[in-house]
C-alpha positions as CSV (number, residue, x, y, z in Angstrom):
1,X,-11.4,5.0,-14.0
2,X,-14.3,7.0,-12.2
3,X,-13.6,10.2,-10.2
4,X,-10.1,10.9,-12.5
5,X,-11.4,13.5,-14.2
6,X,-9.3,15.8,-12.6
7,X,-5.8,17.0,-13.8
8,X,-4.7,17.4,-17.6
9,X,-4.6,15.0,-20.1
10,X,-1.2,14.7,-22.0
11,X,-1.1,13.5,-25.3
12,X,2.1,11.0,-26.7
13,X,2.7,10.2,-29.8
14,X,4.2,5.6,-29.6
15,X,4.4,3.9,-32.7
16,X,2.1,5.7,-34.6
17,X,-0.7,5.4,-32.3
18,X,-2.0,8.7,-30.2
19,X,-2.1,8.0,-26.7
20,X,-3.4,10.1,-23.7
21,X,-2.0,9.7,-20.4
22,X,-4.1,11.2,-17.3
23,X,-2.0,13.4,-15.0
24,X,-4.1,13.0,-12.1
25,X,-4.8,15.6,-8.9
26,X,-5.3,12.8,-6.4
27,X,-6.1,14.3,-3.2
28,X,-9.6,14.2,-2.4
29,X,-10.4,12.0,-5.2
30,X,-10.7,9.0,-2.9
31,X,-12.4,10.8,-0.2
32,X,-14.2,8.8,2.4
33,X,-13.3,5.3,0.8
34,X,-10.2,3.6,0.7
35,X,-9.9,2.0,-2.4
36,X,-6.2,0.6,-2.3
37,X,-3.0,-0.1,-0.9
38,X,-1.9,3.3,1.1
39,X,-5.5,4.5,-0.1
40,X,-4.2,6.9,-3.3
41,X,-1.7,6.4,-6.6
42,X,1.3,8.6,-4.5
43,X,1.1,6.0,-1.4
44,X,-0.6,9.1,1.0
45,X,-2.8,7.5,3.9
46,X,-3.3,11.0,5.3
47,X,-7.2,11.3,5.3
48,X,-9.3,14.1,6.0
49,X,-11.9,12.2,8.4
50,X,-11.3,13.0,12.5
51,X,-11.5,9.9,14.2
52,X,-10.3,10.7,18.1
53,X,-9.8,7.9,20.4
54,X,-10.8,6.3,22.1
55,X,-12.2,4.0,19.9
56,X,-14.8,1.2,20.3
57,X,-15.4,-2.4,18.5
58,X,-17.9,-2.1,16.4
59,X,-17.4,-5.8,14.8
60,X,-15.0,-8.4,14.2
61,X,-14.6,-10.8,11.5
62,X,-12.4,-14.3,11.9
63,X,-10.7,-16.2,8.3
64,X,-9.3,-19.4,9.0
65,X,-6.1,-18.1,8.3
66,X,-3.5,-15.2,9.1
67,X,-3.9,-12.0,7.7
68,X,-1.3,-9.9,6.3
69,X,-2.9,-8.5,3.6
70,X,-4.5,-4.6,4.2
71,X,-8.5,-3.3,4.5
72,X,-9.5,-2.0,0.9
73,X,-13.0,-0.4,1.7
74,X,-15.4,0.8,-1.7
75,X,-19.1,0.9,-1.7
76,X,-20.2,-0.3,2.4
77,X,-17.8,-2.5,2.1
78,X,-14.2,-4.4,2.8
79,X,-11.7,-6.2,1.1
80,X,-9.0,-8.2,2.5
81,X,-7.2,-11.3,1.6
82,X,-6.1,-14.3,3.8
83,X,-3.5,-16.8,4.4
84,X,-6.7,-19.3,4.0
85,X,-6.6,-18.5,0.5
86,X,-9.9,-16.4,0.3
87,X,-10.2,-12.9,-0.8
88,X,-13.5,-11.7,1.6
89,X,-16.0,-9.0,1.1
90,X,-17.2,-8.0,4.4
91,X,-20.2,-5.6,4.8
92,X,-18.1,-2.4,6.6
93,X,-20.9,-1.2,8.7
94,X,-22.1,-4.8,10.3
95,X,-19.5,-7.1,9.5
96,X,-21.3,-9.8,7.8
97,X,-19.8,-11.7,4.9
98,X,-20.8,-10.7,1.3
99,X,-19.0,-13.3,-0.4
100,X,-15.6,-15.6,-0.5
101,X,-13.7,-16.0,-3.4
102,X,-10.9,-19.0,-3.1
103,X,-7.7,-18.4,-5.4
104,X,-5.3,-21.3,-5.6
105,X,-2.7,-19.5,-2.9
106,X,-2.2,-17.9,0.4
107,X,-3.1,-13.8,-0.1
108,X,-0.7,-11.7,1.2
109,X,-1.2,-8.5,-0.8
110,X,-4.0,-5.7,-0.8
111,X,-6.8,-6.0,-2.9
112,X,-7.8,-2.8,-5.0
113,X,-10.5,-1.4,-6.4
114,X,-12.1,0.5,-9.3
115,X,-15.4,0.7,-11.6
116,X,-16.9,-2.3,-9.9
117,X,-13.8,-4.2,-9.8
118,X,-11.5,-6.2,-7.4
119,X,-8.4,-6.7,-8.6
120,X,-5.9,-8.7,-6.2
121,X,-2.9,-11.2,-6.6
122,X,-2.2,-14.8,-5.2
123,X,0.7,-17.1,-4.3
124,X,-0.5,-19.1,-6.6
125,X,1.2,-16.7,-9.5
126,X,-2.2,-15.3,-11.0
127,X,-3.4,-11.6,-10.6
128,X,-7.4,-11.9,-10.0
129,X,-10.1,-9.8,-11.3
130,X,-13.5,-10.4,-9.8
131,X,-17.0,-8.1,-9.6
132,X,-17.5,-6.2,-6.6
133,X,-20.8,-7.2,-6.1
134,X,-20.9,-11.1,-5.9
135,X,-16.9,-12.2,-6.8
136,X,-17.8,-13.3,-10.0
137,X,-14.3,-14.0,-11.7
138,X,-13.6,-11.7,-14.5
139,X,-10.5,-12.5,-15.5
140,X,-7.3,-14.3,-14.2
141,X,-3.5,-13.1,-15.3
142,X,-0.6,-15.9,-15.0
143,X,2.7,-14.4,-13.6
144,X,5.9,-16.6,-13.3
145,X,5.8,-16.8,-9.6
146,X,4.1,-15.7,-6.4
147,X,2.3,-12.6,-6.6
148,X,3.2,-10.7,-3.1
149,X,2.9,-6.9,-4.6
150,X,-0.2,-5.2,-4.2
151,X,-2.0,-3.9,-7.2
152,X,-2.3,-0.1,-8.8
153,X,-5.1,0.5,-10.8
154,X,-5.1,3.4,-13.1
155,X,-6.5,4.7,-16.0
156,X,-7.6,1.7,-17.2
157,X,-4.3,-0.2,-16.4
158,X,-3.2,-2.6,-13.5
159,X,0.1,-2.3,-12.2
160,X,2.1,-5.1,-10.0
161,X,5.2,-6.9,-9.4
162,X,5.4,-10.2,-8.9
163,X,8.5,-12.8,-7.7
164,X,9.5,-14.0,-11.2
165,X,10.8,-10.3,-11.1
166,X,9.5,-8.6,-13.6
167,X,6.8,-5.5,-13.0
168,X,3.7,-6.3,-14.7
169,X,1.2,-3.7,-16.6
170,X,-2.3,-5.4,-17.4
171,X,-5.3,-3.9,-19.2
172,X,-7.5,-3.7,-16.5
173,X,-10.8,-4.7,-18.6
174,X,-9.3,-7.7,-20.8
175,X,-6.4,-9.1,-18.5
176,X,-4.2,-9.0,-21.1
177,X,-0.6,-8.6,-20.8
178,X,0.6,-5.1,-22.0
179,X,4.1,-4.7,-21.4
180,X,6.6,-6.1,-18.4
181,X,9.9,-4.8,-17.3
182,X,12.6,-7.4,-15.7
183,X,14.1,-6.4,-12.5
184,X,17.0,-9.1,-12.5
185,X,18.5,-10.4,-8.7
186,X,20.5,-13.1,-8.2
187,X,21.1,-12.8,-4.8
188,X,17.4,-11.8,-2.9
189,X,14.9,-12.7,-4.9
190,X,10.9,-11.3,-5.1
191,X,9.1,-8.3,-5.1
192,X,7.2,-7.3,-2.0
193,X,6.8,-3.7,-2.7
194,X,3.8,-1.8,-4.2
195,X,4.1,0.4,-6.7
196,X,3.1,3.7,-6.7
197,X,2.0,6.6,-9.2
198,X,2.7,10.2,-10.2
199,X,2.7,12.2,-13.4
200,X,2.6,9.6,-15.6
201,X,5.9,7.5,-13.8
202,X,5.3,4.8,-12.2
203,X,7.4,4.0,-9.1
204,X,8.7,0.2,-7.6
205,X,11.4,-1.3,-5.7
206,X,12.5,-4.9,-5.5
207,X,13.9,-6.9,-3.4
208,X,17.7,-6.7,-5.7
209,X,18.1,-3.7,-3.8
210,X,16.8,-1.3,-6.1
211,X,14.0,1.3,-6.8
212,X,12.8,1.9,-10.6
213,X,11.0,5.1,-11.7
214,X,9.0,3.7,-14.9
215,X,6.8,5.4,-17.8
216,X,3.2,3.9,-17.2
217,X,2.5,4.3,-20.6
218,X,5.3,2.3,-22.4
219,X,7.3,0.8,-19.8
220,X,10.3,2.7,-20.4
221,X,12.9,2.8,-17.4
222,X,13.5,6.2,-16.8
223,X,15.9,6.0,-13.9
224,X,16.8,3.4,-10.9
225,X,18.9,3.7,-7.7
226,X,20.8,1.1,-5.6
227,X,20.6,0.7,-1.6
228,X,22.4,-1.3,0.1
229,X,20.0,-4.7,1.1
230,X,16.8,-5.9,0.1
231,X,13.5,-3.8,0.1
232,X,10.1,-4.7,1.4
233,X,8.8,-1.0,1.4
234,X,6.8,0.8,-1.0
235,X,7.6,4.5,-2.6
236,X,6.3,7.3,-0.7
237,X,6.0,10.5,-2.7
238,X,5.2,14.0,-1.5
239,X,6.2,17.3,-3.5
240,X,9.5,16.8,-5.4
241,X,11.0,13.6,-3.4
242,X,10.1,10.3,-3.4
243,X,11.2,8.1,-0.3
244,X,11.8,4.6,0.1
245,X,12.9,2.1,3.4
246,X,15.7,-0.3,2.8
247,X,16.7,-3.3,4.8
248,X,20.1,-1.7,4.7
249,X,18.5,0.4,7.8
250,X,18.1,3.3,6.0
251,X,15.3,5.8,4.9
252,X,15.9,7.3,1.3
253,X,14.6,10.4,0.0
254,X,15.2,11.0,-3.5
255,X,14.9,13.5,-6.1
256,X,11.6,12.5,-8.0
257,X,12.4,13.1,-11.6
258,X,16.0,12.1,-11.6
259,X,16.1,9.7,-9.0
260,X,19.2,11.8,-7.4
261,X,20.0,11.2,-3.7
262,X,18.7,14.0,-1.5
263,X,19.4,12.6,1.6
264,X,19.1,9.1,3.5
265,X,18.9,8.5,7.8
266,X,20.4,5.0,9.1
267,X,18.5,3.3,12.1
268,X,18.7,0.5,15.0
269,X,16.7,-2.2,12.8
270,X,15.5,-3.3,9.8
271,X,12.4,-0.9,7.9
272,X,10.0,-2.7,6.7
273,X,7.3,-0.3,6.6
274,X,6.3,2.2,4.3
275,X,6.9,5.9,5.6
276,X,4.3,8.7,5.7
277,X,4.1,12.4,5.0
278,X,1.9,14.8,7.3
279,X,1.9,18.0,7.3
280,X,5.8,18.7,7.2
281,X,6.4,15.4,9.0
282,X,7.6,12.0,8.0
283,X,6.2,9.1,9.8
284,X,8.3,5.4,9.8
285,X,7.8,2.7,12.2
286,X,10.9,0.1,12.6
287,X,11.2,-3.5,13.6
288,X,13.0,-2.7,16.8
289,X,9.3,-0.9,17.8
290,X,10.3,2.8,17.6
291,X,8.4,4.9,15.6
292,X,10.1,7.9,14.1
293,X,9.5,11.2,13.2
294,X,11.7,13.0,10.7
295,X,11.7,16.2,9.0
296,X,10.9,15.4,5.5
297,X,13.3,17.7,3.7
298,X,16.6,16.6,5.6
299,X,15.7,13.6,7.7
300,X,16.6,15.5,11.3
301,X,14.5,13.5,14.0
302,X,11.7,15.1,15.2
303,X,10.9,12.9,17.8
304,X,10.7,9.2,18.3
305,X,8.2,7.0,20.3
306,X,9.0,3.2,21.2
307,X,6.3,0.9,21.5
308,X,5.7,-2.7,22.6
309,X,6.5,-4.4,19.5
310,X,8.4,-4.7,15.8
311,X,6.8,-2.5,13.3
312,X,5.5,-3.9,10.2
313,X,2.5,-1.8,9.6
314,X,2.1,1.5,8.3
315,X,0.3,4.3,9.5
316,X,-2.7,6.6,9.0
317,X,-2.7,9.9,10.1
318,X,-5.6,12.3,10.5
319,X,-6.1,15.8,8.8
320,X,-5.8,16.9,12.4
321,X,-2.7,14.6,13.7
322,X,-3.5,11.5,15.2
323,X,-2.4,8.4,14.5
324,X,-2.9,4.7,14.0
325,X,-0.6,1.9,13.8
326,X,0.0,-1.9,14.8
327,X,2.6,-3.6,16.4
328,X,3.8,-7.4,15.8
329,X,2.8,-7.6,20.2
330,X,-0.8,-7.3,18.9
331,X,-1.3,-3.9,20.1
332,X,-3.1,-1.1,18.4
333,X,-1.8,2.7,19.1
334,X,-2.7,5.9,18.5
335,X,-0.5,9.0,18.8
336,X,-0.2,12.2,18.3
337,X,1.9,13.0,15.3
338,X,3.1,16.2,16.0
339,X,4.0,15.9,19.5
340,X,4.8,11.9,19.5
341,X,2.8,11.0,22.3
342,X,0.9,7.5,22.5
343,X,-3.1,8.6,23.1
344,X,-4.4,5.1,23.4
345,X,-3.1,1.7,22.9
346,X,-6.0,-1.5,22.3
347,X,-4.7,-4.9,22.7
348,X,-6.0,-7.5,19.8
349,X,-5.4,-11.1,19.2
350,X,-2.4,-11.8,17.4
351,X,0.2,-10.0,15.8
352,X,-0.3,-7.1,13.4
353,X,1.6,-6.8,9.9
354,X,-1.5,-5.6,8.6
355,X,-1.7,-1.6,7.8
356,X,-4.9,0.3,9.1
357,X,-7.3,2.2,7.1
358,X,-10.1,4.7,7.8
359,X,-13.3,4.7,5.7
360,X,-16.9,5.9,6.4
361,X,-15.4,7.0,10.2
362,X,-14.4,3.9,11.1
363,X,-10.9,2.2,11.8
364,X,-10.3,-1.4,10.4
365,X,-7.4,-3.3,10.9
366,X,-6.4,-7.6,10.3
367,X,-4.4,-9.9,12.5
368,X,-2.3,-12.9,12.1
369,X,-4.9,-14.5,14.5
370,X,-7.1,-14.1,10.9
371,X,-9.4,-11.3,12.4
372,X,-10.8,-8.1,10.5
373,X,-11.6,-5.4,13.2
374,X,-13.6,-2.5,13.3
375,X,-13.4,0.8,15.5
376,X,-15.2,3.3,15.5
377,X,-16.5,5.7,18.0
């Protein structure tokens, strides 16, 4: 993979066979693009750009279907997936279409991508890999059921779950299958979540309740931990903890190596979104509309900030503080993230589940109405 140079390279010894797994430095390496799901491997959409509000259009872009699938912006341009059952590539600075691809399903995840390559998954059970440039299909990997994880690509390797429950790892040149671990539920059903990455483990929870700390490299399960409901969220690591939003209510942060509760915070509502780490601050929005501040070592409120709608969406925050989510009302906020103030709220059509991204100093966001939009200043 291009640009992960950085870090150490650790040598393991499976089968016979010498192996070298990259232990990647990932901030910074994706700077000014956003090249997947919660823009880096450790699920961290803090970026470095300032982008102040207010914010103006700069283009929109209508699919004939809903979007709940997030921007992934490489190159000039965006990727996003619809309900219509195109993946789009949109030109980022003018908004013009590139080119369509049509997969066999709706799209709900996030597309991702590296070395020229879009990877993204379907309802339709098959993980896609197409060229960047023109969509060309690559390759095409069957699952046993609908694909609603978003991918991680990695050192040559694709990462994503899918609902006939297993977690999938796929040479990302070939397509081929190279190992899958089984997550059994019997009584939820699917995998939502997107995995995420960090020295060599490979994190993922599932919808039977449970979040799975993995070895990229073989597929070994190193540890797991139960909540209490289903979970839609994706890990969130910073430092030593990794945290993850159940629909028991509850915000989990665990110890990253041995999967050891630290501490977890109850709520009003279901989580479905993925929490955020700035600074010394963790970031959760919740489906009764508050977003939530916590201190990221104990889980003590910081402040909270209700706004017009459920929360699906993540957030981005700023190097310098502010920021951007979407509510299920349709409206578009920014706030202040220390001081959990709203700065500006912009009204679009239809509801958002879709997260925002920054690239190139610009803010793009999808709605159910089927609309990528734009902002910029």
């Amino acid at each position: 993979m291009k640009g992960l140079c950085h870090g150490r390279v650790r040598p393991l010894f499976i089968g016979g066979w010498l192996l070298f797994l990259l232990h990647i430095v990932t901030s910074g390496v994706w700077a000014g693009e956003w090249p997947m799901f919660f823009k880096e491997p450790r699920h961290d959409p803090v970026v470095k750009e300032h982008l102040r509000p207010p914010l103006l259009l700069k283009w929109q872009y209508k699919t004939k279907g809903p979007i709940y699938s997030s921007p992934a912006i490489v190159g000039k341009t965006l990727y996003i997936g619809s309900y219509d059952t195109f993946l789009y590539a949109i030109d980022a600075e003018t908004g013009q279409l590139r080119w369509k691809f049509k997969t066999g399903g709706e799209i709900l995840t996030t597309p991702a991508v590296s070395e020229g390559v879009v990877y993204v998954g379907s309802k339709d059970h098959y993980v896609y890999a197409l060229d960047a440039r023109d969509g060309r299909l690559i390759w095409k990997y069957r699952t046993g059921g609908k694909v609603l994880s978003s991918p991680l690509v990695l050192d040559g390797m694709v990462f994503i779950g899918s609902n006939d429950l297993y977690l999938h790892a796929i040479d990302a040149r070939t397509g081929r299958g190279l190992w899958r671990i089984y997550m059994p539920d019997s009584k939820y059903g699917g995998v939502y979540s997107t995995p995420a990455y960090h020295n060599g483990i490979v994190y993922i929870a599932s919808k039977n309740t449970k979040i799975y700390a993995v070895e990229a490299v073989t597929g070994r399960i190193l540890w797991s931990f139960a909540t209490d409901s289903a979970i839609y969220s994706s890990p969130a690591l910073w430092n030593d903890f990794v945290y993850i939003a159940s629909y028991d209510r509850h915000i989990y942060a665990l110890d990253v190596v041995r999967g050891e509760l630290i501490w977890r915070r109850g709520f009003g509502d279901w989580i479905y979104a993925t929490p955020v780490v700035w600074q010394e601050t963790l970031v959760v929005g919740i489906k009764d509309g508050y977003l939530v501040a916590l201190e990221p070592w104990s889980g003590d409120t910081i402040w909270s900030l209700h706004l017009d709608g459920g929360i699906s969406s993540t957030p981005v925050i700023t190097g310098d503080g502010i920021g951007f989510v979407g509510t299920e009302a349709g409206s578009l906020y920014a706030f202040d993230a220390k001081r959990g103030i709203v700065l500006w709220k912009k009204k679009l059509q239809g509801g958002i589940h879709s997260s925002p991204a920054i690239a190139y100093h610009k803010l793009y966001i999808a709605t159910k109405e089927g609309i990528v939009y734009a902002f910029g200043r």
